[in-house]
N, CA, C and O atoms as a CHARMM CRD file, in Angstrom:
* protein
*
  272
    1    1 UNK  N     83.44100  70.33900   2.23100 PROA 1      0.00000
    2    1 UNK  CA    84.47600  69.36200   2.48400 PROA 1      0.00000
    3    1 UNK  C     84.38500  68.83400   3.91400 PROA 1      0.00000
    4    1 UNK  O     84.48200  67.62500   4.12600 PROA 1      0.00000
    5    2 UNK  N     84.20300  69.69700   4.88000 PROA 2      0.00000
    6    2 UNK  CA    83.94200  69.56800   6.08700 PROA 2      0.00000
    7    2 UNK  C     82.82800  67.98900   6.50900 PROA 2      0.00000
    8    2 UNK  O     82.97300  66.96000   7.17000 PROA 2      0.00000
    9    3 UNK  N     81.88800  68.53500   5.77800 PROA 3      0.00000
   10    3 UNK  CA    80.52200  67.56800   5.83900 PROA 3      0.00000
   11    3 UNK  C     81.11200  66.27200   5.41400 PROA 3      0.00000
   12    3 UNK  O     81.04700  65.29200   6.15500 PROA 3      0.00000
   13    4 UNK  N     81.72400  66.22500   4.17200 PROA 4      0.00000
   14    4 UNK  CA    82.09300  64.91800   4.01300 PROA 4      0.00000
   15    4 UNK  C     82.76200  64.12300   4.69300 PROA 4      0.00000
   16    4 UNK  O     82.82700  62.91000   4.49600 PROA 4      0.00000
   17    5 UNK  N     83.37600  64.80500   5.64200 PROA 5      0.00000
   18    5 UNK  CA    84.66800  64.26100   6.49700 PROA 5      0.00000
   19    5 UNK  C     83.33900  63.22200   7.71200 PROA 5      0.00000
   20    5 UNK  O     83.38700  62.00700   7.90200 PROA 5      0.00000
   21    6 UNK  N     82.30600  64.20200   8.32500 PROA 6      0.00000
   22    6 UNK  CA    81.46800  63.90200   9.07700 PROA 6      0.00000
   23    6 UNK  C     80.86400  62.43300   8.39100 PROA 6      0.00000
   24    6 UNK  O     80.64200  61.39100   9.00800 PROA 6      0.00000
   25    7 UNK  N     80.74000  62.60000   7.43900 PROA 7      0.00000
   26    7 UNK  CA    79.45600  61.70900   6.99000 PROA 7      0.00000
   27    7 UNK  C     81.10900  59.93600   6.86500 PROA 7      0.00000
   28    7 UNK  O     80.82200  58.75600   7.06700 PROA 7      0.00000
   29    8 UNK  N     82.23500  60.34000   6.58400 PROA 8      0.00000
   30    8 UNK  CA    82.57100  59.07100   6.87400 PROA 8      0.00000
   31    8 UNK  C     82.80000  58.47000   7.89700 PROA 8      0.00000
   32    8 UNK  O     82.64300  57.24900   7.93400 PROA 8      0.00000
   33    9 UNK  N     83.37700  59.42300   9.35900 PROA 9      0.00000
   34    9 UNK  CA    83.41800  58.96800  10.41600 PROA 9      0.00000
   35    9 UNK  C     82.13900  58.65100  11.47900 PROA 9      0.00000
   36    9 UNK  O     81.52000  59.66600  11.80000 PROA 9      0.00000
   37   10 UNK  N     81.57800  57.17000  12.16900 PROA 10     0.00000
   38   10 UNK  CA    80.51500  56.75600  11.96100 PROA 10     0.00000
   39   10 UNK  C     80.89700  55.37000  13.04100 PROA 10     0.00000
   40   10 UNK  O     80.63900  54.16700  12.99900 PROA 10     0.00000
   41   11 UNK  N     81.70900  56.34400  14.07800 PROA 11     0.00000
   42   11 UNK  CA    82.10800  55.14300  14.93000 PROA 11     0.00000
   43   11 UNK  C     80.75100  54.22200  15.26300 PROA 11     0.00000
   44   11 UNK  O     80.96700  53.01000  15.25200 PROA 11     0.00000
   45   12 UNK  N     79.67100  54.54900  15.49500 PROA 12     0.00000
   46   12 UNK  CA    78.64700  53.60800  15.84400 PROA 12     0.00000
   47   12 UNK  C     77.83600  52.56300  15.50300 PROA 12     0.00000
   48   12 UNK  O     77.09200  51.76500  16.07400 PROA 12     0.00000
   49   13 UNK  N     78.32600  52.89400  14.03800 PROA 13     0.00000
   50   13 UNK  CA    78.70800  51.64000  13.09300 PROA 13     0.00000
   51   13 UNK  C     79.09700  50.08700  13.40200 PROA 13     0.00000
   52   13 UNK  O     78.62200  49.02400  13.00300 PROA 13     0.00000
   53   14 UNK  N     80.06400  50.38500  14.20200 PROA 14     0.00000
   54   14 UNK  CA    81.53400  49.89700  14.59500 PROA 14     0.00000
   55   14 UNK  C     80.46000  48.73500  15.91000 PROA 14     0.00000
   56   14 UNK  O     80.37900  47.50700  15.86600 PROA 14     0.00000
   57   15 UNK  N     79.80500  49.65900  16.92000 PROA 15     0.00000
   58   15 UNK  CA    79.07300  49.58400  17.91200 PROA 15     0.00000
   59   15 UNK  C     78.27000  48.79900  17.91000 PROA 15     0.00000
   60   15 UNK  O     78.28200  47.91800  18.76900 PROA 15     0.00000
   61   16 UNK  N     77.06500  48.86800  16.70700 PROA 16     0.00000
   62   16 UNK  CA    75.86300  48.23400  16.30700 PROA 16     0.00000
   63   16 UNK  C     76.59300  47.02800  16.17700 PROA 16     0.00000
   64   16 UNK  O     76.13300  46.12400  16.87400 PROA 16     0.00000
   65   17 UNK  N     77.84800  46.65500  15.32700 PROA 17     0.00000
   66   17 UNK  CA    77.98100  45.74600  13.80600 PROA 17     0.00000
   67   17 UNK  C     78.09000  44.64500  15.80800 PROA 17     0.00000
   68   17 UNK  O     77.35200  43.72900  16.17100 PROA 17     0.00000
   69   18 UNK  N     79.10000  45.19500  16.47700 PROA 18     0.00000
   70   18 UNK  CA    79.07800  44.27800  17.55800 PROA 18     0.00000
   71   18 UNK  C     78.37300  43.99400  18.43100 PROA 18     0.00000
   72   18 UNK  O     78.93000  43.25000  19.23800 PROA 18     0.00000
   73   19 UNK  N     76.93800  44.34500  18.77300 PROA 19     0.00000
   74   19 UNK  CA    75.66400  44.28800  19.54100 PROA 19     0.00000
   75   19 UNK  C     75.06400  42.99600  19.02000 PROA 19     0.00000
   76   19 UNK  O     74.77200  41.99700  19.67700 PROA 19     0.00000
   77   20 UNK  N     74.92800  43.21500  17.64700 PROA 20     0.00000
   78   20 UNK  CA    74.22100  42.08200  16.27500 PROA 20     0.00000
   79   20 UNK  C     75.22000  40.89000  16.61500 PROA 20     0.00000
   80   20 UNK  O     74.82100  39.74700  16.83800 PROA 20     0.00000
   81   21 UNK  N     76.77700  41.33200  16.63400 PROA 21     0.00000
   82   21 UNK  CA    77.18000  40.07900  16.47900 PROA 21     0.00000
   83   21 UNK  C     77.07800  38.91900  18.04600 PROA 21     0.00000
   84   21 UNK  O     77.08200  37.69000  18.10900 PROA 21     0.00000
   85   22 UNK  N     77.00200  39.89700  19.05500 PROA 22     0.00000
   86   22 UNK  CA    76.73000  39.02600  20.20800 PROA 22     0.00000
   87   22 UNK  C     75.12700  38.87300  20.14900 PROA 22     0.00000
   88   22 UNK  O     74.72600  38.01100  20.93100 PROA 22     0.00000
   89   23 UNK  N     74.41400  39.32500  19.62000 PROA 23     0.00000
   90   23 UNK  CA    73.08600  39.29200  19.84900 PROA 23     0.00000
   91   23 UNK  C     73.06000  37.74000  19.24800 PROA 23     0.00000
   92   23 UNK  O     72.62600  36.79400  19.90500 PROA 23     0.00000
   93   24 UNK  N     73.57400  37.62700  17.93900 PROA 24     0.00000
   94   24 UNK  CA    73.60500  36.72500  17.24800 PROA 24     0.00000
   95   24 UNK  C     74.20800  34.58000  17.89100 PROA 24     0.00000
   96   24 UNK  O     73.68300  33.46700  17.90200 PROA 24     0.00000
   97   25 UNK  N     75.48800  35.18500  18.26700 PROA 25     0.00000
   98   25 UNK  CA    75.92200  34.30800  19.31000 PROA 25     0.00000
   99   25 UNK  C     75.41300  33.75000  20.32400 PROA 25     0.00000
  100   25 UNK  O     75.67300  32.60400  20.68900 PROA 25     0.00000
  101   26 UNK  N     74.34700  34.81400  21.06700 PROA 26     0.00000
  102   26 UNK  CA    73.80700  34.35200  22.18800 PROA 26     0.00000
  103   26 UNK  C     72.49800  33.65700  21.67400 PROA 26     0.00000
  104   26 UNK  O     72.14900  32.80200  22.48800 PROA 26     0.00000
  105   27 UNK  N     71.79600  33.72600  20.77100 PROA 27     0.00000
  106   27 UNK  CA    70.48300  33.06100  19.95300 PROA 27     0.00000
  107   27 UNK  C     70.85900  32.02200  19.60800 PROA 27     0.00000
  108   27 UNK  O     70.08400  31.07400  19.72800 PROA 27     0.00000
  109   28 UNK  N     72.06700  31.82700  19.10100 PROA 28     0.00000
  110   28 UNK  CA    72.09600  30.27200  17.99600 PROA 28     0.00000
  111   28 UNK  C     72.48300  29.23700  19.63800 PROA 28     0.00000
  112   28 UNK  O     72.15200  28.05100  19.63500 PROA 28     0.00000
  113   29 UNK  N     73.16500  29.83200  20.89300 PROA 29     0.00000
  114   29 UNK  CA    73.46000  28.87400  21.90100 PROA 29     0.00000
  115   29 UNK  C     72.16700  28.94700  22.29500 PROA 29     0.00000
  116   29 UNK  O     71.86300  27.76200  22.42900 PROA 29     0.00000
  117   30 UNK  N     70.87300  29.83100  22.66100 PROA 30     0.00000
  118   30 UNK  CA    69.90000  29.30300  22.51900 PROA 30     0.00000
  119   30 UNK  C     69.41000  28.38100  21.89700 PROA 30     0.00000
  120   30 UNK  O     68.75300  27.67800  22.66500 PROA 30     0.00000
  121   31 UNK  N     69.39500  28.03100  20.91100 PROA 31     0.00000
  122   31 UNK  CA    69.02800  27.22200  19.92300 PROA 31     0.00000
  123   31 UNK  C     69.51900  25.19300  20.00700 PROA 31     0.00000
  124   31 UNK  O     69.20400  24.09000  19.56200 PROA 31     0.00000
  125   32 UNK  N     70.66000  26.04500  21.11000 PROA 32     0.00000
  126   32 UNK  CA    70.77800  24.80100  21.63400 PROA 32     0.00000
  127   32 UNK  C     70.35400  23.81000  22.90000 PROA 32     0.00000
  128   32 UNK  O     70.62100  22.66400  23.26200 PROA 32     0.00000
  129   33 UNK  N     69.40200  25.10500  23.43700 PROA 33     0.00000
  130   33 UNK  CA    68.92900  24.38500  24.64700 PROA 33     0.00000
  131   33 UNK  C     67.35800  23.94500  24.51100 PROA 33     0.00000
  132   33 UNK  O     66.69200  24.18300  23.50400 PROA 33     0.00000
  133   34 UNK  N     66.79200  23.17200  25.83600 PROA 34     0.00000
  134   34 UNK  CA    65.74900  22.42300  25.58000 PROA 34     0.00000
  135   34 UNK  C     64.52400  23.70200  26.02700 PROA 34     0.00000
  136   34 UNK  O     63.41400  23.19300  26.18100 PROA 34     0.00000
  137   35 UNK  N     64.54000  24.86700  26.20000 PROA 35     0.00000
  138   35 UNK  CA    63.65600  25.67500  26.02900 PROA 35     0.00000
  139   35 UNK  C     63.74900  26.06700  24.72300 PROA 35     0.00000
  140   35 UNK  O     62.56400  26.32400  24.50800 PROA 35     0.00000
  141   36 UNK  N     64.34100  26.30100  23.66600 PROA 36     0.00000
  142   36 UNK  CA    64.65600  26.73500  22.37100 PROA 36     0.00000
  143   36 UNK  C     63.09500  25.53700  21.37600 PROA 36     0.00000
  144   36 UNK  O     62.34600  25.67900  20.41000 PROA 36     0.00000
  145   37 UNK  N     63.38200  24.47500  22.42900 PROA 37     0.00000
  146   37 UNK  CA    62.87900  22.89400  21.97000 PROA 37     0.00000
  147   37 UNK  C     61.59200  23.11400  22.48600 PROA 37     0.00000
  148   37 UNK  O     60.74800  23.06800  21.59100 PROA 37     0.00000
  149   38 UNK  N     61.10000  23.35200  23.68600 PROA 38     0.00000
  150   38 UNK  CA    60.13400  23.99000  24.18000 PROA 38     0.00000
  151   38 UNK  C     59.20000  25.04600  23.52500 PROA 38     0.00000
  152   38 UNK  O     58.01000  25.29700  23.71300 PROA 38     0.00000
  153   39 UNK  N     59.90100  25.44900  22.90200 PROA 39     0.00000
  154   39 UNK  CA    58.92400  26.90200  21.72800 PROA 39     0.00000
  155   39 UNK  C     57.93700  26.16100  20.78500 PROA 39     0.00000
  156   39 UNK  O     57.98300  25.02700  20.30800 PROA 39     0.00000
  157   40 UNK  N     56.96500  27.23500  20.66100 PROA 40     0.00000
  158   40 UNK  CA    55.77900  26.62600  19.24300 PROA 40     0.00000
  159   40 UNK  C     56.78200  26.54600  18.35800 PROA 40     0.00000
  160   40 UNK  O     57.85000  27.15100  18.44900 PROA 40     0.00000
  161   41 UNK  N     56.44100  25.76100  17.44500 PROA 41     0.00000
  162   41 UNK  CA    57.04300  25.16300  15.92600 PROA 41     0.00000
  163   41 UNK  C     57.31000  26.82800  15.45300 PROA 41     0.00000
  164   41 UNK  O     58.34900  27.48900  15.47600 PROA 41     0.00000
  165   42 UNK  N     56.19800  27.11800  15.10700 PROA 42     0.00000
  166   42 UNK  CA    55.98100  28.71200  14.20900 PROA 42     0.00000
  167   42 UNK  C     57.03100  29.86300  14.69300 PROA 42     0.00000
  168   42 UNK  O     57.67500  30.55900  13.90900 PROA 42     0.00000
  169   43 UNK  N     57.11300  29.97000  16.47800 PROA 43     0.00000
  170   43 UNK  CA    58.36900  30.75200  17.04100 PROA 43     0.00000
  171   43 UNK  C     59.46600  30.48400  16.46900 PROA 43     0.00000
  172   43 UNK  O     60.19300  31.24100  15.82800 PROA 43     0.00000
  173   44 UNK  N     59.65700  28.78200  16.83300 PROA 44     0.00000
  174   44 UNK  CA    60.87500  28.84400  16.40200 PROA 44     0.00000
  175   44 UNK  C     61.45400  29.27700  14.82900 PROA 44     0.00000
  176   44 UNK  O     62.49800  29.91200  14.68300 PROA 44     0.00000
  177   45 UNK  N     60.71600  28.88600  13.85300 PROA 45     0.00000
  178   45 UNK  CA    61.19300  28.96700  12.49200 PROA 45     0.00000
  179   45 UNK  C     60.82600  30.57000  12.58200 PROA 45     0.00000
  180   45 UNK  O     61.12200  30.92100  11.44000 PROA 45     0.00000
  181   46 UNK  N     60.41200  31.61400  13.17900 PROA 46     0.00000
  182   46 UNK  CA    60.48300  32.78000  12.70500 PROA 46     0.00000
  183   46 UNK  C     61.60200  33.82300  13.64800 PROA 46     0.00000
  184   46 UNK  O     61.67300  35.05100  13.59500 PROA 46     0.00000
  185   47 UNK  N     62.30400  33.00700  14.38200 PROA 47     0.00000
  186   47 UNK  CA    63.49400  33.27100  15.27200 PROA 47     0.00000
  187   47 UNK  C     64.63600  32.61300  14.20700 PROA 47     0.00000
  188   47 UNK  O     65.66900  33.23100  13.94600 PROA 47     0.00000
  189   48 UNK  N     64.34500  31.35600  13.65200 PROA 48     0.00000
  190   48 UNK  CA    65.50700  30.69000  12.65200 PROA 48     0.00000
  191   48 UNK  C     65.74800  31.35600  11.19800 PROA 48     0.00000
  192   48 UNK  O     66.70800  31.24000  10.43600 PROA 48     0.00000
  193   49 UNK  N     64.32500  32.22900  11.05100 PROA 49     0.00000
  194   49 UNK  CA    64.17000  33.07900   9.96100 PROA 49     0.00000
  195   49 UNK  C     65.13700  34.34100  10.22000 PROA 49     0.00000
  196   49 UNK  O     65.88500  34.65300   9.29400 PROA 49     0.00000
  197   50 UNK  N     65.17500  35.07000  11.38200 PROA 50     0.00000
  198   50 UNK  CA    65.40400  36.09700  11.66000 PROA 50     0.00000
  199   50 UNK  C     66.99100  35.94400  11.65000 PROA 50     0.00000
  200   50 UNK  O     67.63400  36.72200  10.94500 PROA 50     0.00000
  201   51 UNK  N     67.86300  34.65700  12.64700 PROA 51     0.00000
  202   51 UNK  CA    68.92700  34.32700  12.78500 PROA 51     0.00000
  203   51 UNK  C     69.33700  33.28100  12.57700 PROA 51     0.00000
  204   51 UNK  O     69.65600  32.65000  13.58500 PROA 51     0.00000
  205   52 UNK  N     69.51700  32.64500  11.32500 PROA 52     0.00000
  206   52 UNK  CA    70.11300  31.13000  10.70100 PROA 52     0.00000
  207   52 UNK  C     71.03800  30.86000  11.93700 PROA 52     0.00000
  208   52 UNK  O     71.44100  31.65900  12.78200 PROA 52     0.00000
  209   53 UNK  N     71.33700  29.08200  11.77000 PROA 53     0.00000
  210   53 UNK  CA    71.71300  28.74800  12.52000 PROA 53     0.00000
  211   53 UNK  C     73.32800  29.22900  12.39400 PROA 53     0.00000
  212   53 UNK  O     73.97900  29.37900  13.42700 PROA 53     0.00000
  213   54 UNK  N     74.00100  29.48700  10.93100 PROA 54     0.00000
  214   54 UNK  CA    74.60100  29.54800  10.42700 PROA 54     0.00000
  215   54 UNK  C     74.78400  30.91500   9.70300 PROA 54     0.00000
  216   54 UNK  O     73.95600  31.31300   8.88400 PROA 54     0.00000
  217   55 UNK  N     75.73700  31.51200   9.98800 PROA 55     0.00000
  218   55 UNK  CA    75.90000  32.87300   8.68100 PROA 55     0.00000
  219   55 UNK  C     75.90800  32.52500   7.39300 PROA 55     0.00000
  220   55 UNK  O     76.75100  31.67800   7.09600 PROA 55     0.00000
  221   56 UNK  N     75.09400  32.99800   6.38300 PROA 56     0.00000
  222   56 UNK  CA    75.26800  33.07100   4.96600 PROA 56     0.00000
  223   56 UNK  C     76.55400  32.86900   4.73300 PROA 56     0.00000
  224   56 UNK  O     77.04100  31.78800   4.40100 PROA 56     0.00000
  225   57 UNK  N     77.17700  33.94900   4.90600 PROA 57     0.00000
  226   57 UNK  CA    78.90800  34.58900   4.87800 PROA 57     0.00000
  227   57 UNK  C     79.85900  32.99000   5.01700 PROA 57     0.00000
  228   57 UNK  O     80.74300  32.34300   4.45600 PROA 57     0.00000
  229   58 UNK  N     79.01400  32.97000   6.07900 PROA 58     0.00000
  230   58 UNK  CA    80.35500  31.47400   6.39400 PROA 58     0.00000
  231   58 UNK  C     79.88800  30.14900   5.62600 PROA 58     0.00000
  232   58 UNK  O     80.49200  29.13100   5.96300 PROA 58     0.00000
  233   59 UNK  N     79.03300  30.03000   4.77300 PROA 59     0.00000
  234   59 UNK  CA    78.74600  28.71200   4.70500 PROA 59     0.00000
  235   59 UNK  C     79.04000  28.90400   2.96600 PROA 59     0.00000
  236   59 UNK  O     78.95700  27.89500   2.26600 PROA 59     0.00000
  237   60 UNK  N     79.40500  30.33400   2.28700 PROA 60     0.00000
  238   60 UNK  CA    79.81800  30.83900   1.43300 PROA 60     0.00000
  239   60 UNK  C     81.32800  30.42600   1.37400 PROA 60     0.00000
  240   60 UNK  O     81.83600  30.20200   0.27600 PROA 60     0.00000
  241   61 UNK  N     82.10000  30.31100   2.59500 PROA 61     0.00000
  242   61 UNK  CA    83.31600  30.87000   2.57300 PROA 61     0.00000
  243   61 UNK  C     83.74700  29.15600   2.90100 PROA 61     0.00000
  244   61 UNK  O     84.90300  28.73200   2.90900 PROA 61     0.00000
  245   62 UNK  N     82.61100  28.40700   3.13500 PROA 62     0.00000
  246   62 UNK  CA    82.88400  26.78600   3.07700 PROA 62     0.00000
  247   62 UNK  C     82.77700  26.42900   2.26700 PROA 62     0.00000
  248   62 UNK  O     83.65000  25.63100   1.92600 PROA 62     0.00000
  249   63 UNK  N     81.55800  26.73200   1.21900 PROA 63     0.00000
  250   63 UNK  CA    81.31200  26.43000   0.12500 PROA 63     0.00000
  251   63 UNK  C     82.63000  26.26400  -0.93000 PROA 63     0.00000
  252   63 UNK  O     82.96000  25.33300  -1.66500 PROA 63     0.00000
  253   64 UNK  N     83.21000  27.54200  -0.67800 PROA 64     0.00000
  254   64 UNK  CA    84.72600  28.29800  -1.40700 PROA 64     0.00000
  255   64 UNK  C     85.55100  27.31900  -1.00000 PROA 64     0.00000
  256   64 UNK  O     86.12700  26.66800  -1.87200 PROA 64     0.00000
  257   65 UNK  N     85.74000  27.06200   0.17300 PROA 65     0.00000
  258   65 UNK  CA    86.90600  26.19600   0.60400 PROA 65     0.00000
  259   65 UNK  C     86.68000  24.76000  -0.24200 PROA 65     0.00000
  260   65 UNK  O     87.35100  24.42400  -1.21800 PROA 65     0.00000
  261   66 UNK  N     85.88000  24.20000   0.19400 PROA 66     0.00000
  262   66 UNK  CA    85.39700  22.91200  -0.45700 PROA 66     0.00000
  263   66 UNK  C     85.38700  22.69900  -1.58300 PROA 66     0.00000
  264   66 UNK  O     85.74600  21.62600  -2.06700 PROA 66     0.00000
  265   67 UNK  N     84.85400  23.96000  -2.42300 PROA 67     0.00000
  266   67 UNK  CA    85.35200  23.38700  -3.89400 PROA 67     0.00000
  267   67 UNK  C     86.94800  23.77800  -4.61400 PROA 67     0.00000
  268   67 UNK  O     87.47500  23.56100  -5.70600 PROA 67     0.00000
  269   68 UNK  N     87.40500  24.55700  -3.17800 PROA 68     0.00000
  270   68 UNK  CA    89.08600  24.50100  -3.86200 PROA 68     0.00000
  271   68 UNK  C     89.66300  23.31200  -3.82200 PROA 68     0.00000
  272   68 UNK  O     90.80300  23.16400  -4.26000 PROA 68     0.00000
């Protein structure tokens, strides 16, 4: 019972989910500057691969809105 208690608490979870999310923030305002523009073609689309300009999540949750 003990163990299970361990295995849900997982504060670093918590930690990561917000590293990603500024990691994320700070790339797409990259994306807006003229070094972003400056990159080989191939960089860029495998940086745009890695981090859409856009979250899945949110363009889901527009999608939703829009067709209500």
């Amino acid at each position: 019972m003990h163990t299970h208690q361990k295995r849900n608490e997982r504060p670093g979870r918590k930690i990561g989910a917000e590293r990603r999310r500024v990691a994320r923030m700070i790339l797409r305002d990259f994306y807006e500057s003229e070094q972003f523009s400056n990159l080989n073609r191939m960089v860029q689309l495998a940086m745009l691969e890695l981090c859409p300009v856009q979250d899945k999540a949110c363009d889901q949750e527009g999608v939703a809105r829009r067709l209500a």
